[in-house]
KEKE-3310 file (N, C-alpha, C; in steps of 0.2 Angstrom, whole numbers, plus 5000, padded with zeros to 4 digits):
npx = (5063:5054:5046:5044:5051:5065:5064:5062:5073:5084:5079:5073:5060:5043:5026:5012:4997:4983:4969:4951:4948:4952:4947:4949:4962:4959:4949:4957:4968:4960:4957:4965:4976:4977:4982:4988:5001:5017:5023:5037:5041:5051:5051:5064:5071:5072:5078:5093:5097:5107:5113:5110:5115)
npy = (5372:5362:5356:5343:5340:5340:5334:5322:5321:5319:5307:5306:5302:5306:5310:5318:5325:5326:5337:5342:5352:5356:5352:5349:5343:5333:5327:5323:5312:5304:5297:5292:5275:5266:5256:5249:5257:5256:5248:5253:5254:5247:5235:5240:5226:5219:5229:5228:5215:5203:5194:5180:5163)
npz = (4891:4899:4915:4916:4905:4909:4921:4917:4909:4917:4926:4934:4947:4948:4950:4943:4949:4945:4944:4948:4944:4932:4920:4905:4902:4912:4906:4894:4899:4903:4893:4889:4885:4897:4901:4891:4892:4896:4912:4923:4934:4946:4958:4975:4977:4966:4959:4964:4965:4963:4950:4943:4936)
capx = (5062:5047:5049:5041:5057:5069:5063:5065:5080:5088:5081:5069:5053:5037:5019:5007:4993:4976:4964:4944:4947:4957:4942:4953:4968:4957:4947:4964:4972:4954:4957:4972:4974:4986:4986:4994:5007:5023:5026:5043:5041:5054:5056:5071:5075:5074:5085:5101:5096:5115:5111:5113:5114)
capy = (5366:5361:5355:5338:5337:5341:5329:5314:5320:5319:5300:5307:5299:5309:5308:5321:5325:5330:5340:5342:5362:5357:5348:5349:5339:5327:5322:5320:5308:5301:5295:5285:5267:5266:5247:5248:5261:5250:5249:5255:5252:5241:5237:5241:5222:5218:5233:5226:5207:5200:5192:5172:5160)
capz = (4893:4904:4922:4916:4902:4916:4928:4912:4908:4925:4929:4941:4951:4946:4950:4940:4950:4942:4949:4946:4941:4925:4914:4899:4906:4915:4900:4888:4903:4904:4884:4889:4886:4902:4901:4886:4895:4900:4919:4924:4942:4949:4968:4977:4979:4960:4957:4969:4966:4959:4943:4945:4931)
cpx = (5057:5049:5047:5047:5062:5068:5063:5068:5086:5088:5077:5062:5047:5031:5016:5000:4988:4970:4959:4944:4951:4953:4947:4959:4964:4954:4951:4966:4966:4954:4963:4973:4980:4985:4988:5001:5013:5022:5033:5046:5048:5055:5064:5076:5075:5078:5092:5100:5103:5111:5111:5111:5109)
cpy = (5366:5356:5347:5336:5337:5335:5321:5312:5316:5313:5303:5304:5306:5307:5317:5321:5329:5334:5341:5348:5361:5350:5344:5343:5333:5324:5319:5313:5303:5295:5289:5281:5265:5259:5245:5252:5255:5256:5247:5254:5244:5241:5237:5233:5220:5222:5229:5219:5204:5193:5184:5167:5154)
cpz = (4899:4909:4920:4911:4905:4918:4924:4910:4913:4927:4933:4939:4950:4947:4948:4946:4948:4945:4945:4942:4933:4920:4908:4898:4908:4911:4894:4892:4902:4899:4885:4889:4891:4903:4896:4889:4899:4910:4919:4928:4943:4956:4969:4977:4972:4957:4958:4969:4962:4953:4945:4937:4931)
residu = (UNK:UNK:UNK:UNK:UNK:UNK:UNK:UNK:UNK:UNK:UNK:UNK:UNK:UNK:UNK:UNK:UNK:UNK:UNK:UNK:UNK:UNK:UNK:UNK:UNK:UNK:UNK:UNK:UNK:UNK:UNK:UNK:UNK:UNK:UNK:UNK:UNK:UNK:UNK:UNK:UNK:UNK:UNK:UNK:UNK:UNK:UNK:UNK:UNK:UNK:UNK:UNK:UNK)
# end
């Protein structure tokens, strides 16, 4: 298992950081349509906000 399936499995917060020395890696991610990638992000006061009808 890879520290990056671990930390998915678990429910955990994660930031990848890419560096200039790893061409390979930076041009895959480069390729990404990250505006199609869902954002997940929710602030802490949407989290705990009591539902109301």
């Amino acid at each position: 298992m890879s520290h990056v399936d671990y930390l998915a499995e678990a429910g955990a917060h994660w930031i990848l950081a890419v560096k200039g020395n790893q061409p390979n890696l930076h041009r895959q991610l480069a390729g990404v349509p990250w505006q199609a990638v869902p954002d997940v992000f929710q602030p802490a006061a949407a989290r705990s906000a009591p539902s109301r009808p």
